[in-house]
C-alpha positions, -999 to +999 in steps of 0.1 A: -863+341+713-865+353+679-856+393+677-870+421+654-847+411+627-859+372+626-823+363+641-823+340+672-806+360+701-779+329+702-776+327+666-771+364+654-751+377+625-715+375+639-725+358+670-690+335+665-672+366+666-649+372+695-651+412+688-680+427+678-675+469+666-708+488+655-701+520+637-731+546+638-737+565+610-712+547+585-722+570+554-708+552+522-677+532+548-654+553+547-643+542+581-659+507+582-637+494+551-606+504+562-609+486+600-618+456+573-587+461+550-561+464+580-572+439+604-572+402+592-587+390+625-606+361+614-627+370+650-636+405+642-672+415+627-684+450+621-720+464+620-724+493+602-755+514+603-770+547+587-805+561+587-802+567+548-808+537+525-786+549+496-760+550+521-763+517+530-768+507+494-733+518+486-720+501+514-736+464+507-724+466+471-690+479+476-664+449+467-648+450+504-681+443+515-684+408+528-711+393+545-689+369+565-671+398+587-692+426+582-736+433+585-751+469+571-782+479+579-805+513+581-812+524+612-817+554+632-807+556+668-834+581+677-860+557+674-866+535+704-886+513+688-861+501+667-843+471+673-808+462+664-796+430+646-779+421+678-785+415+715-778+441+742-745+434+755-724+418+729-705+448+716-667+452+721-667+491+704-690+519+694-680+549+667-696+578+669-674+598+644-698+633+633-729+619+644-744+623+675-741+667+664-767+657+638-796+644+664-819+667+678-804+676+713-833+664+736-833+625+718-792+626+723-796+610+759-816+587+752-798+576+720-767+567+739-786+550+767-795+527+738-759+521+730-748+514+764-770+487+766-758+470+738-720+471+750-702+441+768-688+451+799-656+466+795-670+475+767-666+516+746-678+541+729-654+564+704-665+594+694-651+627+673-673+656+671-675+693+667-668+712+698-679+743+705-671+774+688-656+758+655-652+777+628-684+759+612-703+772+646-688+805+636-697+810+601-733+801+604-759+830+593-785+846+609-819+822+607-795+788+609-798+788+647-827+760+659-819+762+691-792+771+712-758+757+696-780+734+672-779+752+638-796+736+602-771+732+574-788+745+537-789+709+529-807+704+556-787+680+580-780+697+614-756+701+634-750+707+674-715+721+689-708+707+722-689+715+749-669+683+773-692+694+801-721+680+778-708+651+768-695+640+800-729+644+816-749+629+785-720+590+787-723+598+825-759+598+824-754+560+804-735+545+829-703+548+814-670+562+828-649+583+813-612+576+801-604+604+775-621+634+772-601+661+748-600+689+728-587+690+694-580+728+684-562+727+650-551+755+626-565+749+588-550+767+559-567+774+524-534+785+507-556+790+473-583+813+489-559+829+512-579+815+546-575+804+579-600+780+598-597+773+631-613+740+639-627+723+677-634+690+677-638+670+711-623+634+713-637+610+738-635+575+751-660+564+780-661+523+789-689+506+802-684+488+838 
């Protein structure tokens, strides 16, 4: 059967590959390239997506980018009508680095149901994001606050703070159980302006059964 993306579901890009890794929300590839550059695995292929076509624009034209071990496309995980350029469970690893904070908490569920579909069993999903109280959190004014820990940036991207409680229940909630689930408080210094930032990010691993 063909899919959305006029791929046969046994004959999709990187269908040979023996790992497949999907990063959401690639940006320019600032993560995707370097997985490319130091790991010659002829059976690796990476899917990169980003709901911004500039972004993905930068990514196809960037001289790492090759076509053979790597697929970008624009997509945004919020819509359910979308379809990915691969079937549901054929992916080794999802990265989440930043970007489930920027959805609109009441489509975040659903979002990662999505992904769990689309993992193999044994399958993961990786993500870093802000946790709550951050100094980001912290220095937001009065009128930034949508809803409840969900603020709007002045370039207007937005941005949720979460707690592990949240995001235990929202992989949970997928099917997926949980194998790291941390806390990352660090100390940042501005030595030129004389500033200290204290910054909470939440690490976390969960693995589809």
């Amino acid at each position: 059967m063909d899919n959305a993306h006029g791929h046969h579901d046994d004959h999709f890009p990187g269908y040979r590959a023996s790992q497949r890794m999907l990063e959401v929300g690639c940006g320019v590839g600032n993560t995707v390239f370097p997985i490319l550059r130091t790991n010659d695995d002829d059976g690796l292929f990476v899917y990169c997506c980003d709901f911004s076509r500039n972004a993905i624009e930068l990514v196809t034209s960037h001289a790492d980018y090759d076509e053979t071990r790597c697929l970008g496309f624009v997509h945004d995980i919020t819509d359910e009508g979308a379809t990915f350029p691969f079937p549901e469970n054929s992916l080794d690893v999802v990265i989440l680095i930043f970007v489930l904070s920027a959805i609109d908490p009441g489509k975040m569920s659903a979002a990662v149901r999505r992904l769990a579909r689309h993992l193999k069993p044994g399958g993961c999903i990786l993500l870093r994001d802000y946790g709550r109280y951050d100094m980001a959190q912290l220095r937001f004014k009065k009128g930034r606050c949508l809803t409840e820990n969900f603020y709007a940036r002045g370039d207007g991207t937005r941005c949720y703070f979460f707690t592990q409680e949240e995001l235990r229940i929202l992989f949970n909630g997928a099917g997926l159980v949980e194998e790291l689930n941390l806390v990352d408080r660090r100390l940042q210094v501005n030595r030129g302006r004389q500033l200290k930032m204290y910054r909470v990010w939440i690490q976390c691993k969960y693995r589809k059964l």
